[in-house]
N, CA, C and O of each residue as an XYZ file, in Angstrom:
340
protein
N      -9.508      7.154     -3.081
C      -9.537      5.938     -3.856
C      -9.582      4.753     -2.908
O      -8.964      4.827     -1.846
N     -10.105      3.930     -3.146
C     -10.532      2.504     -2.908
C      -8.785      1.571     -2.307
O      -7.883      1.269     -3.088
N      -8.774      1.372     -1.137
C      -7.305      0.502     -1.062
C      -7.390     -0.483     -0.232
O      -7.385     -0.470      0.999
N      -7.484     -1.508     -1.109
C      -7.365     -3.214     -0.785
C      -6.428     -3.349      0.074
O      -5.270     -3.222     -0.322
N      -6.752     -3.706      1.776
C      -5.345     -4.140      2.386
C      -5.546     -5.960      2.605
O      -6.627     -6.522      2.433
N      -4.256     -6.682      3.015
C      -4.083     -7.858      3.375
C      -4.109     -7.839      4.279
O      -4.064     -6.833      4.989
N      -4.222     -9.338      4.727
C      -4.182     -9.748      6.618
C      -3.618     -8.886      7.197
O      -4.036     -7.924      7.841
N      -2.104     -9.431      6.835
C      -0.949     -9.321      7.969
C      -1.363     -7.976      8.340
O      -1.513     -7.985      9.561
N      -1.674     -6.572      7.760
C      -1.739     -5.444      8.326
C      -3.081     -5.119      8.135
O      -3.319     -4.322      7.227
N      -4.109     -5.603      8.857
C      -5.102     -5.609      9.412
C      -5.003     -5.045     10.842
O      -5.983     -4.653     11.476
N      -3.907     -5.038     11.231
C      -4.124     -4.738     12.977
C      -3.447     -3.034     12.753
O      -3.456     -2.269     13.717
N      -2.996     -2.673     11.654
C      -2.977     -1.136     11.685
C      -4.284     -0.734     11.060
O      -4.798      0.263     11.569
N      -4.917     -1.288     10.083
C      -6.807     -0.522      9.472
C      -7.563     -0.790     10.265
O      -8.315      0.111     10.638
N      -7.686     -2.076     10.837
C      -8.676     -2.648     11.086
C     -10.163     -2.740      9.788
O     -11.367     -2.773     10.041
N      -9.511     -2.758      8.516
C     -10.553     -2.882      7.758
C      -9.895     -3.714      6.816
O      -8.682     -3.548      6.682
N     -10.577     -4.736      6.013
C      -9.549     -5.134      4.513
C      -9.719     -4.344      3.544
O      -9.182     -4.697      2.494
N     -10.573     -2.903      3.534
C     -10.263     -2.339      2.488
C     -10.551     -0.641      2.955
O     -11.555     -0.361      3.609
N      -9.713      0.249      2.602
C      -9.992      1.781      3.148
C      -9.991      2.947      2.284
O      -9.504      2.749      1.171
N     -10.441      4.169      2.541
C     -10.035      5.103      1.349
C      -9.040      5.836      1.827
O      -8.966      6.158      3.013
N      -8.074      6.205      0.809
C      -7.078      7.022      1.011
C      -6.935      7.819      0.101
O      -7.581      7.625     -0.929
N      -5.910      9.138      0.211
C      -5.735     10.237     -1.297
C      -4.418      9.701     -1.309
O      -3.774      9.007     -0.522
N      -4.107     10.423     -2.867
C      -2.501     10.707     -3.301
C      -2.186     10.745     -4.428
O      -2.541      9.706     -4.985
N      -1.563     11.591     -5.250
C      -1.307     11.841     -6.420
C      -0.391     10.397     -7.108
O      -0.413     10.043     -8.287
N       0.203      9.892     -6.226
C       1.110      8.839     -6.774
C       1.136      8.437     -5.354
O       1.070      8.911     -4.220
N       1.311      6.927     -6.216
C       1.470      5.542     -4.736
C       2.270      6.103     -3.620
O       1.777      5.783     -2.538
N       3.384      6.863     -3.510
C       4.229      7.243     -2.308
C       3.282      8.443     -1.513
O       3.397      8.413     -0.288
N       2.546      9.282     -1.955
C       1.618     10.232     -1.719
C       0.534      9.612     -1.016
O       0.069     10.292     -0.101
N      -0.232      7.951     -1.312
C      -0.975      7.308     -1.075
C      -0.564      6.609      0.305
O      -1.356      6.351      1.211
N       0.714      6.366      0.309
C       1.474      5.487      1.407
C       1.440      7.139      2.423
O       0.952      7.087      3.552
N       1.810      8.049      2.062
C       2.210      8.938      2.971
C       0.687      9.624      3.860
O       0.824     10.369      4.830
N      -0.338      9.321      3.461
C      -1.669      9.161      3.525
C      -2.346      8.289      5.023
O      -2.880      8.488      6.115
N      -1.887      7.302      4.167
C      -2.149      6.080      5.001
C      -1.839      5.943      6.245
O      -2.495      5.459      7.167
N      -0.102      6.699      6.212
C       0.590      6.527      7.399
C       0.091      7.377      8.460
O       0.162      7.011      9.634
N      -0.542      8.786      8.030
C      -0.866      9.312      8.421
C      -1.917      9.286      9.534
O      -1.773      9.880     10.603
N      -3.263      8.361      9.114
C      -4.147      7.715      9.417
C      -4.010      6.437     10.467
O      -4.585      6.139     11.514
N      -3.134      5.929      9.801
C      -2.483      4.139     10.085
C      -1.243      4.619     10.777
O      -0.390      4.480      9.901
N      -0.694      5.064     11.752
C       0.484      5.390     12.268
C       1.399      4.072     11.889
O       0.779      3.031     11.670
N       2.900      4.051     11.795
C       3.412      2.935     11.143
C       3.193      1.866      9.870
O       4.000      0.962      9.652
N       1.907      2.107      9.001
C       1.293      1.583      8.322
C       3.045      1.705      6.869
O       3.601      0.656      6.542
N       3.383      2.658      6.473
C       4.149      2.846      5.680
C       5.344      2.336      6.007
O       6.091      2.240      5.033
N       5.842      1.936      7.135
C       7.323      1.267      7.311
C       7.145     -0.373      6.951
O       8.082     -1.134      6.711
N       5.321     -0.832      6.977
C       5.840     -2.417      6.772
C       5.923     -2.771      5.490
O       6.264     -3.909      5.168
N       5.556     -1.645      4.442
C       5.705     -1.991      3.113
C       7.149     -1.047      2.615
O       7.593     -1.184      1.475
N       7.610     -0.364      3.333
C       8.836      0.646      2.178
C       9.770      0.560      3.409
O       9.421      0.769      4.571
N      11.081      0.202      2.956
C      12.073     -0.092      3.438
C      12.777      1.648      4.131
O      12.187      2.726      4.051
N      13.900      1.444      4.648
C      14.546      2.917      4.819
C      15.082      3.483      4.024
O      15.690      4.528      4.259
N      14.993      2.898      2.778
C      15.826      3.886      1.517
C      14.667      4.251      0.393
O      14.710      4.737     -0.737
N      13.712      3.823      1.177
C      12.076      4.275      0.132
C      12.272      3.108     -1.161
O      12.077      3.319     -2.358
N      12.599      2.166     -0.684
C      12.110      0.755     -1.790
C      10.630     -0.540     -1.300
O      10.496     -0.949     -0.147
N      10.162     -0.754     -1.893
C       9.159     -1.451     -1.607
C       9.892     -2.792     -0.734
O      10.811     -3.522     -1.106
N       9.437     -2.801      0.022
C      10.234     -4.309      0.379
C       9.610     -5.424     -0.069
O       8.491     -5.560     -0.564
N      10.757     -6.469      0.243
C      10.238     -7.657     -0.725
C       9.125     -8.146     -0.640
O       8.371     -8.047     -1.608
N       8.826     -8.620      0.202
C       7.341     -9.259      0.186
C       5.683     -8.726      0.154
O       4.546     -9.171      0.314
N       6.490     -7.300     -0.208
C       4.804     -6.553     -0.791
C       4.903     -5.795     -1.773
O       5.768     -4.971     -2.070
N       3.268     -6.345     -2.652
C       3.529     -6.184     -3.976
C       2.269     -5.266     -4.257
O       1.233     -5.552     -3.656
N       2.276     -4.165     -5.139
C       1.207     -3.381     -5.254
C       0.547     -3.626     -6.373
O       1.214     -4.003     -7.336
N      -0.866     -3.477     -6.514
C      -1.314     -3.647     -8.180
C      -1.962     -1.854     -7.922
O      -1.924     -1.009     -7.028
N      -2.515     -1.983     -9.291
C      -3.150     -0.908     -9.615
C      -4.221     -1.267    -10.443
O      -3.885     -2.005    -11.369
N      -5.018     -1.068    -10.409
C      -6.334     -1.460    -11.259
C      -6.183     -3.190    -12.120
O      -6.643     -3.529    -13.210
N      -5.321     -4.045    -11.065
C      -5.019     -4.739    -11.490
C      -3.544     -5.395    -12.128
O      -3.146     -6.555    -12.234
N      -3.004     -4.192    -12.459
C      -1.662     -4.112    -12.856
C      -0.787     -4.045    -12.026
O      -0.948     -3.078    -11.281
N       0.256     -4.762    -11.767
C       1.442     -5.193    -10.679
C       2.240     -3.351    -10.728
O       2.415     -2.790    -11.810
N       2.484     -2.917     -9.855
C       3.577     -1.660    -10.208
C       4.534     -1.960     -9.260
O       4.606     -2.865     -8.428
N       5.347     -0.917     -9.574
C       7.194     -1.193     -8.921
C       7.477     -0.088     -8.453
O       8.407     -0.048     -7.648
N       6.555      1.531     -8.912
C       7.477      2.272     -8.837
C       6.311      3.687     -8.028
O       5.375      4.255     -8.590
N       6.747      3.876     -6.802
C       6.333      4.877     -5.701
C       5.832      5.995     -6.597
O       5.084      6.789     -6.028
N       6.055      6.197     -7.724
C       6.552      7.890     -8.014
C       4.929      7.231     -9.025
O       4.427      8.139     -9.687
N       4.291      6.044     -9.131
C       3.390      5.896    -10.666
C       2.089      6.741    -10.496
O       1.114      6.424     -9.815
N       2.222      7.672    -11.106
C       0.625      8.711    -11.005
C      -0.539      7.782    -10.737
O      -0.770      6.690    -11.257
N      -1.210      8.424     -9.838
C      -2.527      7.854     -9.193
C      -3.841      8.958     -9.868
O      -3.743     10.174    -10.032
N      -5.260      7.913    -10.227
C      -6.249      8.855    -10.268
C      -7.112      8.663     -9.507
O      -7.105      7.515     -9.063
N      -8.498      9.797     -8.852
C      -8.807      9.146     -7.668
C      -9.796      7.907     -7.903
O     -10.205      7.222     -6.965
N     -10.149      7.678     -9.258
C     -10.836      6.489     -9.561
C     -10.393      5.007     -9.369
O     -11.105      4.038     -9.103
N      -8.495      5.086     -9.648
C      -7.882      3.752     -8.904
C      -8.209      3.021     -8.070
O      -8.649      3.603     -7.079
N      -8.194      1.817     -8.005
C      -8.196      0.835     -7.234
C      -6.713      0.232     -6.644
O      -6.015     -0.259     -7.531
N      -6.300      0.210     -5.660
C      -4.858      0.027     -4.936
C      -5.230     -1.236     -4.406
O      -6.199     -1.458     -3.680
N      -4.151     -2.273     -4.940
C      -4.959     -3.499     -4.039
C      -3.211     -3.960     -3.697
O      -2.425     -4.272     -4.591
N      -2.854     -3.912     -2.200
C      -1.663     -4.601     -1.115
C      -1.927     -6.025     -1.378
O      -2.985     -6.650     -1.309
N      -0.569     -6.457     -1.740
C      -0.531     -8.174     -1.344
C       0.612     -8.457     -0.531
O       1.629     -7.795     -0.736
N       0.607     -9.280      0.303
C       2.166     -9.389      1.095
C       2.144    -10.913      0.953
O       1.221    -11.705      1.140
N       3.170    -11.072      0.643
C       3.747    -12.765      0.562
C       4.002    -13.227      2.027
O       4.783    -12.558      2.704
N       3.413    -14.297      2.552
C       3.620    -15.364      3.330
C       4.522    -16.465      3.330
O       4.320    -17.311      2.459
N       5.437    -16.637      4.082
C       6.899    -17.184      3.721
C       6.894    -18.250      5.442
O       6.184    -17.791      6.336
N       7.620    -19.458      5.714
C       7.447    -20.076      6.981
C       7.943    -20.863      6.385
O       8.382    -20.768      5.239
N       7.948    -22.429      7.610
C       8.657    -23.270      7.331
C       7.701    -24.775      8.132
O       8.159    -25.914      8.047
């Protein structure tokens, strides 16, 4: 499936957008990491929670939850919030 990345982690794809598998978003992340060495620690914390400032959609739809069944037709699109002063 089709996965929209943002800037900030551009320097682990080197692409803004890549294909990856996975039955569900954590399957998709576990994918990635695979590929993307470290790619999965800048979005999921050490207790396997999304961290704050990245937000996943799914075909458009915001999700919350690692475990949400994936089909391989999905579209995964990463957003990470930009925060400074």
């Amino acid at each position: 499936m089709k996965v929209l990345i943002p800037s900030p982690l551009l320097s682990y794809t080197r692409a803004a957008d890549v294909e990856a598998c996975g039955a569900t978003l954590a399957e998709l992340l576990t994918d990635l990491d695979q590929r993307f060495p470290g790619f999965r620690f800048r979005v999921v914390d050490e207790q396997d929670g999304l961290r704050p400032h990245v937000r996943f959609f799914v075909n458009g739809e915001q999700v919350f939850d690692l475990a949400r069944p994936l089909q391989p037709t999905d579209e995964v699109q990463l957003v990470q919030a930009l925060s400074g002063g």
